[in-house]
N, C-alpha and C positions, 0 to 999 in steps of 0.2 A: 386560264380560268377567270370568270368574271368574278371579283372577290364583293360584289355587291350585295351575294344571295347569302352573305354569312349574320345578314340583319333577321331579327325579328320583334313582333310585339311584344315587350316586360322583360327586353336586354335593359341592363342599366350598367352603368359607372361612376367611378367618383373618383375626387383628386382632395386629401387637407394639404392646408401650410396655412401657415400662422402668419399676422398680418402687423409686421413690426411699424414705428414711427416713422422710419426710417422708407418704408415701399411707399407711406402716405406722402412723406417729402418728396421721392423721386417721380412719383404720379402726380402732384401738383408741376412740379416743372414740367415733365413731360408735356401735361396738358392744358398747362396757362391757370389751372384750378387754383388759386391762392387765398380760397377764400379763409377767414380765419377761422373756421368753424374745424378745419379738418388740421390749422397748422399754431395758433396760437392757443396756447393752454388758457388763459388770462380771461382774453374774450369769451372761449367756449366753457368756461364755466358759468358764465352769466347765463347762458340758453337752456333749452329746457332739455337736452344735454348732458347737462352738469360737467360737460370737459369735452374734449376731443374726439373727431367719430372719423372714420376713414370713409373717403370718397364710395359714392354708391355706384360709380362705373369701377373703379379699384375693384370693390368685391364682387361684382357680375363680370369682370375678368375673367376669373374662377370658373366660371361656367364655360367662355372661351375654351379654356386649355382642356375642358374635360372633352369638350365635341372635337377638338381640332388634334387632340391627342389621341382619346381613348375612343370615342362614341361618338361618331361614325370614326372620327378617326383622318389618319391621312388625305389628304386630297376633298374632305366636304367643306363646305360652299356655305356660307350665312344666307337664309334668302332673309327670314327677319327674328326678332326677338322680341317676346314682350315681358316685361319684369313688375313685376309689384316689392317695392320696398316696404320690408314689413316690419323693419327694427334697426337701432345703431349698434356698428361694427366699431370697436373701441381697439387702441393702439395695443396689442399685446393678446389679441383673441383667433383661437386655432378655429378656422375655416374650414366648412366640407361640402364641396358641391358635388350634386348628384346629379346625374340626367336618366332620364328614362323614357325606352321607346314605344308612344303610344299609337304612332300608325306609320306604317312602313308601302307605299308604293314602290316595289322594285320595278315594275316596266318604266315610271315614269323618273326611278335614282329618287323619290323625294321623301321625306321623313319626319315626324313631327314628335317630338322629346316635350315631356314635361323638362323643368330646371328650378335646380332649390339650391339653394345655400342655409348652410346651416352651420350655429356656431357652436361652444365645445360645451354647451348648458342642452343643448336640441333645440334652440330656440332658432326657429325659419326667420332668418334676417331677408331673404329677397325669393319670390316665386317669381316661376313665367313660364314661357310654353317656347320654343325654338321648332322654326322650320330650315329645312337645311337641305340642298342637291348635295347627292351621295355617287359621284363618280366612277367606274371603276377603276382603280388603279396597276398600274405591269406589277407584278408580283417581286 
């Protein structure tokens, strides 16, 4: 069975976890980010700020795991992403990304999802729109 036709328009999904000090230091190594906005308390209280904010690739992660996990899920394909940063994600705040599908070509596998993060007030820290090839996968 092709498990491609289990999509449709105003499927959606979501993934929280909460975004310790600690994901923000091992995302800086990870990705050479060291600036000190996201890893010195000292400095980022001078900025407008007022303290520590977690990388804005860190929290559109979140959106990663909800398409590559839940929505499409298995086996889909990034073709792009676009994201608006809409607020700061602070060391200690529960994260909730949703996707949701607002156009589904099944002849062509391609799909196009809103994507929000959201933190544990409701406040939209990051929007954007995901295009994504939806393969079928062997059952």
């Amino acid at each position: 069975m092709n498990n491609v036709s289990r999509f449709e328009v105003g499927q959606s999904a979501s993934l929280s976890k909460s975004i310790q000090q600690r994901d923000i230091e091992i995302f800086a190594q990870l990705s050479g980010d060291d600036n000190p906005i996201h890893l010195d308390e000292e400095y980022a209280m001078g900025t407008r700020f007022g303290g520590r904010i977690a990388h804005g690739m860190l929290v559109a992660g979140l959106i990663s795991a909800v398409l590559g996990t839940k929505l499409p899920g298995k086996g889909a394909i990034y073709l792009s992403q676009e994201l608006k940063f809409r607020g700061p994600v602070r060391p200690g705040d529960t994260l909730t990304a949703k996707v949701e599908i607002i156009e589904w070509d099944e002849e062509k596998s391609r799909m196009t999802l809103t994507t929000e993060v959201s933190n544990q007030n409701e406040d939209v820290v990051i929007m954007g729109t995901a295009k994504m090839l939806v393969e079928a996968q062997p059952n």
